[in-house]
C-alpha positions in Angstrom: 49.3 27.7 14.0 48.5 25.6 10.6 47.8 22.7 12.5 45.6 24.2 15.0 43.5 25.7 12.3 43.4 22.6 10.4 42.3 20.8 14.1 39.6 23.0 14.6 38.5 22.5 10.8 38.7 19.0 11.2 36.2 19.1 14.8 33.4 21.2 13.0 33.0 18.8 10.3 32.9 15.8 12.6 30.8 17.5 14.7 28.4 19.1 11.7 28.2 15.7 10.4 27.3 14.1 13.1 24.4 16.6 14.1 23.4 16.0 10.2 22.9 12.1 11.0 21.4 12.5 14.5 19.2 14.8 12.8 18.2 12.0 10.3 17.9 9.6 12.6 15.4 11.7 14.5 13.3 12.3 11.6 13.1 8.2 10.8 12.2 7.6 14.5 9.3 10.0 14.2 7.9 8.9 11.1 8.1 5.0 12.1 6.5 6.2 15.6 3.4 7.7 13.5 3.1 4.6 11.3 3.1 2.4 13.9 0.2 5.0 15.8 -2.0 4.9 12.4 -1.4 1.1 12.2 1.1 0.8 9.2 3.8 -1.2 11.7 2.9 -4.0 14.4 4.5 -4.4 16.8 5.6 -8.2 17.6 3.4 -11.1 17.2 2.9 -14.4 19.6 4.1 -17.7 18.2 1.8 -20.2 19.4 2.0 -23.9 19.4 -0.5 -26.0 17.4 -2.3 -28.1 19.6 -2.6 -31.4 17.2 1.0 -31.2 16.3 3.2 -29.0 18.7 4.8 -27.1 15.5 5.0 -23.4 16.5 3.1 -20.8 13.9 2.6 -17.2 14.2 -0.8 -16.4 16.4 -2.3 -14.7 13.1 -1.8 -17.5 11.1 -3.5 -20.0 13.0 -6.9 -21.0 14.4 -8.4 -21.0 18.1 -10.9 -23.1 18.6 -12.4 -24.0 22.3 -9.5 -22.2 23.9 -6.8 -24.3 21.9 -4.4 -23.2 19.5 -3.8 -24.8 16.0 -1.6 -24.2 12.7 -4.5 -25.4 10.6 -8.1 -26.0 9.1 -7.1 -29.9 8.9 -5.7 -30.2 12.9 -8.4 -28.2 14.0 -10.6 -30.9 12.8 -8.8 -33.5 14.3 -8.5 -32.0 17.2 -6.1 -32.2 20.0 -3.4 -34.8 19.1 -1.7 -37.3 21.8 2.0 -35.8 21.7 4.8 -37.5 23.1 6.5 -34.4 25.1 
């Protein structure tokens, strides 16, 4: 009868604890969905490749110029580079 008792004790914590951190969990979900509806998280960004040099950069920190994609002020002077693919 001990046992049993101690069982049951043992399945209410486990199960209180686990509500506890579903709870928590919950709460972080909802506050990461409003940040990312006000703007506060992005969601992901493009990588783009650089039109002069073919190295792959992030779409915001590059340049687009005449429909072309580069990594930088220097390549997007030089334009369009004669890769070897």
């Amino acid at each position: 009868m001990r046992n049993l008792l101690l069982f049951l004790l043992v399945l209410f914590a486990v199960w209180w604890i686990r509500r506890k951190f579903a709870a928590i969990g919950a709460a972080r979900r909802g506050a990461q969905e409003n940040r990312r509806e006000r703007g506060g998280i992005a969601g992901p960004e493009r990588i783009l490749e650089c039109a002069h040099c073919g190295i792959h950069v992030p779409e915001s920190e590059g340049l687009v110029e005449q429909g072309r994609f580069y990594c930088c002020e220097a390549h997007r002077r030089l334009g369009a580079g004669k890769r070897e693919d």
